[in-house]
C-alpha positions in Angstrom: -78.9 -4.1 -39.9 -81.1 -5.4 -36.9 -80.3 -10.8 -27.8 -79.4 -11.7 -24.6 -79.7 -13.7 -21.8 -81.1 -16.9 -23.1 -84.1 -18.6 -21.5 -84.3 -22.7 -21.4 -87.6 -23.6 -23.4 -90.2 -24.4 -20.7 -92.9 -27.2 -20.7 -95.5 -24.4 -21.1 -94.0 -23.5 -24.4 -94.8 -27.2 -25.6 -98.0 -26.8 -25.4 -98.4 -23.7 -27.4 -99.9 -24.1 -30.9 -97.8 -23.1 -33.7 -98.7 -19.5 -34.6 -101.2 -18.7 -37.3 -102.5 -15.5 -38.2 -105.4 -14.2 -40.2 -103.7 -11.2 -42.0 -105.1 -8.0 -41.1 -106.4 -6.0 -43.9 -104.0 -3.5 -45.0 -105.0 -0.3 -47.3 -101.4 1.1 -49.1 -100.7 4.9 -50.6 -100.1 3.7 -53.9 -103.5 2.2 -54.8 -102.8 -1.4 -53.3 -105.7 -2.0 -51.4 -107.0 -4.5 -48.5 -108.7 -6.9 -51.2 -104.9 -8.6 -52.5 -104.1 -9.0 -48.9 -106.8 -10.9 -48.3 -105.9 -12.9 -51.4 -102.5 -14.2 -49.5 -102.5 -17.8 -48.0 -100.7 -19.5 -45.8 -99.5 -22.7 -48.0 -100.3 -20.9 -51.4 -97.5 -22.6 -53.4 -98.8 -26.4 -52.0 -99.6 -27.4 -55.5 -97.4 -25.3 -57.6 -94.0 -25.7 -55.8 -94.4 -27.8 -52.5 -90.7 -27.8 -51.7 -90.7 -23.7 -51.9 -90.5 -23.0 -47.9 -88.1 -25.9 -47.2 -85.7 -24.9 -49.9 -85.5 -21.4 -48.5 -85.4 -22.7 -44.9 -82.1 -24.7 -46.2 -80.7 -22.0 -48.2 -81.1 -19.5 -44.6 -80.0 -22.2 -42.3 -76.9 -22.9 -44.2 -76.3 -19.2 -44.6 -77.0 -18.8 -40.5 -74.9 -21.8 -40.1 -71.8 -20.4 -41.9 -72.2 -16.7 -40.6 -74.4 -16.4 -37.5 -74.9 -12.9 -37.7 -77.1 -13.3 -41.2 -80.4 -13.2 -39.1 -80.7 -9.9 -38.7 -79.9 -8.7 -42.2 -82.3 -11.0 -43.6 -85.1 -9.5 -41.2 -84.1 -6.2 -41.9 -84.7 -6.6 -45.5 -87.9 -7.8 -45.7 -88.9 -4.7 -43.2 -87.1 -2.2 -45.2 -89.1 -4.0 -48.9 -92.4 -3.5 -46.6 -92.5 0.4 -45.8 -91.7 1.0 -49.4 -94.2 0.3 -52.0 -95.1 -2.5 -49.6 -94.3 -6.0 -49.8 -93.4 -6.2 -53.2 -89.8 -7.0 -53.4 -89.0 -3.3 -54.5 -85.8 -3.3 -52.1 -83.5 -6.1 -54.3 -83.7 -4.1 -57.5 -80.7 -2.7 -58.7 -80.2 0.7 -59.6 -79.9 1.8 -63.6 -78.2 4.8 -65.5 -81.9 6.0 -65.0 -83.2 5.3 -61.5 -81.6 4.9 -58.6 -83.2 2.6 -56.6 -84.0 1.4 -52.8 -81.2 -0.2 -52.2 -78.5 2.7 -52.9 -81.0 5.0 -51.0 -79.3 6.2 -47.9 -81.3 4.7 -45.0 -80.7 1.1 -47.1 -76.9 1.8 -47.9 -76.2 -1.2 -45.0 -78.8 -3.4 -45.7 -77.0 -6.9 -46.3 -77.8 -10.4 -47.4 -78.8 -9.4 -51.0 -76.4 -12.8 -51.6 -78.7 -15.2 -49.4 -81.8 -14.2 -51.6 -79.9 -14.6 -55.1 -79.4 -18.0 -53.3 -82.5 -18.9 -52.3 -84.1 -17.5 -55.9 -81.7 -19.4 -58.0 -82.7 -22.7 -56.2 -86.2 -22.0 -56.5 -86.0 -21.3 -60.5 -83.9 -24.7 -60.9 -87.4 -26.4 -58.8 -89.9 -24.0 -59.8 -89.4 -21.9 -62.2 -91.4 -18.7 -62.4 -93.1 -19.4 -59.7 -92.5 -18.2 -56.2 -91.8 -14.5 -55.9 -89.1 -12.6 -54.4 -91.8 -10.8 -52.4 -92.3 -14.3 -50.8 -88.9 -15.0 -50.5 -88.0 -12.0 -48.5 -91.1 -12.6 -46.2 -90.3 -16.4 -45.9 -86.3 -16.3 -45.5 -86.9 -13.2 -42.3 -89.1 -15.8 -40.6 -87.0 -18.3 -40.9 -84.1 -16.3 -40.0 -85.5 -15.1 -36.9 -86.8 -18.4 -35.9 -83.4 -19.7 -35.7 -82.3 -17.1 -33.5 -85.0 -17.9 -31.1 -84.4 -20.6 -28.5 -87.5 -21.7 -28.0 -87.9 -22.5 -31.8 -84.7 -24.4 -32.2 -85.0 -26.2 -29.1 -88.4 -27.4 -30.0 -90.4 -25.9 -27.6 -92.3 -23.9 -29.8 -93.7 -25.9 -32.9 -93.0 -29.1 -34.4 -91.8 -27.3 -37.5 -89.7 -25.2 -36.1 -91.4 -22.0 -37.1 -91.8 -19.3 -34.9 -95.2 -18.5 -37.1 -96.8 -19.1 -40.4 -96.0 -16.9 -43.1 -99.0 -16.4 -45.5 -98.0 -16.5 -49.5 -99.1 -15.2 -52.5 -97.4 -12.0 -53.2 -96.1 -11.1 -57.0 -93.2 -8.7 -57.1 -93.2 -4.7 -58.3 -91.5 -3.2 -61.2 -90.4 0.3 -59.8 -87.7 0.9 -56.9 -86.9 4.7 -56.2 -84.9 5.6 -53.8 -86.9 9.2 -52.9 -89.7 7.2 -51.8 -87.1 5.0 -49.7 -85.9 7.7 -48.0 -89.4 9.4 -47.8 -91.1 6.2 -45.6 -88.8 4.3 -44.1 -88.2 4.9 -40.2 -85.4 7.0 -39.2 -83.4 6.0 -36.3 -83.8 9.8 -34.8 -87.8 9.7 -35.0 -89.6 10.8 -32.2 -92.6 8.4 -30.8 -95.4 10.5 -32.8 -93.6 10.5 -36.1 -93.1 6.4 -35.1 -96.6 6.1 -35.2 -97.5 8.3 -38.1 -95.1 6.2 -39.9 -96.9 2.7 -38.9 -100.4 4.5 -38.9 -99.8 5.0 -43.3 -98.6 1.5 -43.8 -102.5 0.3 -41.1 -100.0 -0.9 -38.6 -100.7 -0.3 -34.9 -99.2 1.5 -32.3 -99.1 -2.2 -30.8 -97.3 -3.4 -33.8 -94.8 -0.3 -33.3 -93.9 -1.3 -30.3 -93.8 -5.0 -31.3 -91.6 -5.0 -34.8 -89.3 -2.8 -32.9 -88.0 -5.9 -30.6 -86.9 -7.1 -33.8 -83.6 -4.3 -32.4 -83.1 -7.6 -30.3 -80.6 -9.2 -32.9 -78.3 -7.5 -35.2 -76.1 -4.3 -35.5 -75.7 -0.9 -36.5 -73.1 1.4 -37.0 -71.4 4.8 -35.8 -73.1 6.9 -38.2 -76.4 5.6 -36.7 -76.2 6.9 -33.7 -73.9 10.1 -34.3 -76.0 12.6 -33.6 -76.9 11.5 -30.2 -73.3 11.1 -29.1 -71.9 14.5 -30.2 -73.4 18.3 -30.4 -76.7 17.3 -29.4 -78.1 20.6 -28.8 -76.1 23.7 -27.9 -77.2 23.3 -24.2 -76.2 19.5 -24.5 -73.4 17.3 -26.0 -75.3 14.0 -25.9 -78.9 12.9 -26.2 -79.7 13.7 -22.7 -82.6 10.0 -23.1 -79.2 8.2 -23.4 -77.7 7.0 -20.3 -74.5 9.2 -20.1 -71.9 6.3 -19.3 -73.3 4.5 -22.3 -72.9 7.5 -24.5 -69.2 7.8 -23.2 -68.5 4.3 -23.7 -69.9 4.9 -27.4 -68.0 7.8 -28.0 -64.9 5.9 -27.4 -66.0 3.5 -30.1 -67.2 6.0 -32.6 -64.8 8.6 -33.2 -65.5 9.6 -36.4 -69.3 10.5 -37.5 -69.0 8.9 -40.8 -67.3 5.5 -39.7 -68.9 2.8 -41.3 -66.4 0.1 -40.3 -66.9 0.0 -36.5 -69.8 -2.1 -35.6 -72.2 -1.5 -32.6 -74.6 -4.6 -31.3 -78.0 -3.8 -30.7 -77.7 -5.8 -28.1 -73.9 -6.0 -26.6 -72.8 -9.5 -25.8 -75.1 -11.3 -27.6 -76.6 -9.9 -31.3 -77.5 -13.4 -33.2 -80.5 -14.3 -29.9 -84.1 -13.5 -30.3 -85.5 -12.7 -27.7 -86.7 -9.9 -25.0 -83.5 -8.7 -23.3 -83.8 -5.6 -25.9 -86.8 -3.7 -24.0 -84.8 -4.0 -20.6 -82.3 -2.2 -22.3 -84.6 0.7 -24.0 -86.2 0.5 -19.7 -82.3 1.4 -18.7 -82.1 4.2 -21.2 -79.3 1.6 -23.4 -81.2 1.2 -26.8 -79.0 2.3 -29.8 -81.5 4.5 -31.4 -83.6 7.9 -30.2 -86.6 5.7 -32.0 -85.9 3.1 -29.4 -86.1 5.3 -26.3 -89.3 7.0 -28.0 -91.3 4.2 -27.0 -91.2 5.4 -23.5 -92.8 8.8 -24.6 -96.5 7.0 -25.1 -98.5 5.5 -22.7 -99.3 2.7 -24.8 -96.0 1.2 -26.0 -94.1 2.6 -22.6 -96.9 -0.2 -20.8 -95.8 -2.8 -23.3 -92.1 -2.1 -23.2 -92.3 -3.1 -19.4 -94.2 -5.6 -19.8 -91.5 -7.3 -22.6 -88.8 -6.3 -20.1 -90.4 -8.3 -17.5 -90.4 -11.1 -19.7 -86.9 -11.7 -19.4 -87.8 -13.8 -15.8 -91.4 -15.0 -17.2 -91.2 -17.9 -19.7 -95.0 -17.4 -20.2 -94.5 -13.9 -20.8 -91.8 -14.5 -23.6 -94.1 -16.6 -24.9 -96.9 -13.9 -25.1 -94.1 -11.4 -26.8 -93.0 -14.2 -28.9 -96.5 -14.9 -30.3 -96.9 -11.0 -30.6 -93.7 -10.6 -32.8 -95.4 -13.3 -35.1 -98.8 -11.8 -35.5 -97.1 -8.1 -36.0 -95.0 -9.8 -38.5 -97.6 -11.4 -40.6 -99.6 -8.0 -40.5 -96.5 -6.4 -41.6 -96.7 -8.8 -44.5 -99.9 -8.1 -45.6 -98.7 -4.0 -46.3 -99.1 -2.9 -50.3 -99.1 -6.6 -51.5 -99.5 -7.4 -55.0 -101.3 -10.3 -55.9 -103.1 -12.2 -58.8 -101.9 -10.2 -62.0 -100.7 -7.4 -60.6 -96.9 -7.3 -60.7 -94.5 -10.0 -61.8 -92.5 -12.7 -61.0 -88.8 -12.1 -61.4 -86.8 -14.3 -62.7 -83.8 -13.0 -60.9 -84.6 -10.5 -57.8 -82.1 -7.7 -58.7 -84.0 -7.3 -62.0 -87.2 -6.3 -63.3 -87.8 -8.8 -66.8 
């Protein structure tokens, strides 16, 4: 699954508009090309289902509410849906007796908060039905999620709706979910930086938007099997990751000692995994980050500048501010990746299942 020190809003932050970004157009491997991007709105279901963003904001809230650590699974999922197949839902199909799908594809074996979508789909038939996509619900219910996880957002200094940015709608939903392609696209936590940005280059995301998405590390948690192969036979010449600060790696070693434990739970952030905000770049500066992907940003000239940059934002409130409006517009042109739109695709009727 995908924290810190937490900043007071400051006055500056009250004068910032709310976020909204024109979707960058986005060209996908599997035919989906930059024209149904450009189809998505922001306010496309104002006619055909007007309560559709407030009943998923009160599905995730309660959900947040009950279990504050639901913020980062919920991100995670619609980043994991995006970087396969695109944004088209693919993740929350189940697997049959003839495919196995996404979901039960390594990389996505921990993914979590399949239950808050059923949710959040189930209240939208009973309003809607038919109408809003579990594409769109994925892409709504991670904004949301991370919006209350940031403190300038839930204190009000951010937006009078409490968003952190406007999410553009439209998207219809896919009808295949494999679990090769999972496992072929999505980032792995031992990339190197120019696999990183191979990896964002195929899905038209920048090396900006790399370093960006990958704050999103700021809230959540991972797990021993994650980080395994840094901690233990390395290389022959070197027991750990030599990028990983060596007390750090001991202190994880005491907590992982077994590879394959999947019980033991690591924040991305320790002492604080359910706050959005910047504290997760001082940490990649300090050779801390979790994941060889993280400390990868430090190997290009590019994200290294910007990684600073977010770090020093920890004692800016204008330069959260700049990240925080960053991590929107990365967001929405994450959104924009492989979309289906107009009669392409479906609507689901429930989101584990193709009808």
């Amino acid at each position: 699954m995908a924290a810190r020190p937490v900043l007071p809003p400051p006055a500056l932050l009250l004068l910032l508009p709310l976020l909204v970004v024109a979707a960058s157009s986005a060209a996908h491997g599997y035919g989906y090309g930059g024209d149904a991007a450009n189809k998505l709105r922001v306010g496309f279901y104002k006619d055909s289902c007007p309560d559709a963003e407030a009943i998923v904001r009160r599905v995730v809230a309660r959900a947040v509410h009950e279990d504050p650590t639901a913020n980062a699974p919920l991100l995670r999922l619609h980043f994991h849906d995006c970087f396969v197949r695109g944004c088209e839902g693919s993740v929350l199909i189940n697997s049959t007796k003839g495919n196995t799908a996404e979901k039960d594809a390594k990389p996505n074996l921990t993914l979590d908060a399949f239950d808050v979508i059923d949710d959040i789909k189930e209240a939208l038939e009973k309003r809607c039905p038919g109408t809003v996509s579990c594409a769109d619900i994925l892409a709504i219910a991670a904004r949301d999620a991370v919006s209350l996880a940031t403190k300038a957002v839930t204190k009000g200094g951010w937006s009078k709706d409490g968003n952190l940015y406007q999410v553009e709608t439209g998207r219809r939903d896919g009808r295949v979910s494999s679990a090769k392609e999972a496992v072929k696209n999505l980032p792995d936590s031992m990339d190197g930086i120019r696999k990183l940005i191979r990896r964002f280059a195929s899905k038209n995301l920048s090396v900006k938007d790399l370093a960006v998405l990958s704050g999103a590390h700021a809230i959540g948690k991972s797990h021993c099997p994650s980080i395994a192969k840094r901690l233990r036979n390395y290389t022959a010449h070197s027991d750990s990751d030599p990028t990983l600060d060596g007390a750090y790696a001991a202190k994880l070693r005491q907590q992982c000692r077994r590879r394959r434990d999947n019980t033991t739970e690591l924040e991305m952030v320790p002492g604080s995994s359910t706050t959005f905000d910047t504290a997760y770049y001082g940490l990649v500066v300090k050779r801390r980050a979790l994941f060889h992907s993280d400390e990868a940003l430090l190997r290009n000239e590019e994200t290294r500048a910007l990684v600073y940059r977010y770090r020093d934002a920890a004692g800016s409130s204008e330069e959260e501010a700049t990240f925080l409006r960053d991590f929107g517009a990365s967001m929405v042109n994450m959104g924009t990746v492989g979309v289906l739109t107009g009669d392409q695709g479906e609507i689901r009727k429930r989101c584990a299942f193709v009808n």
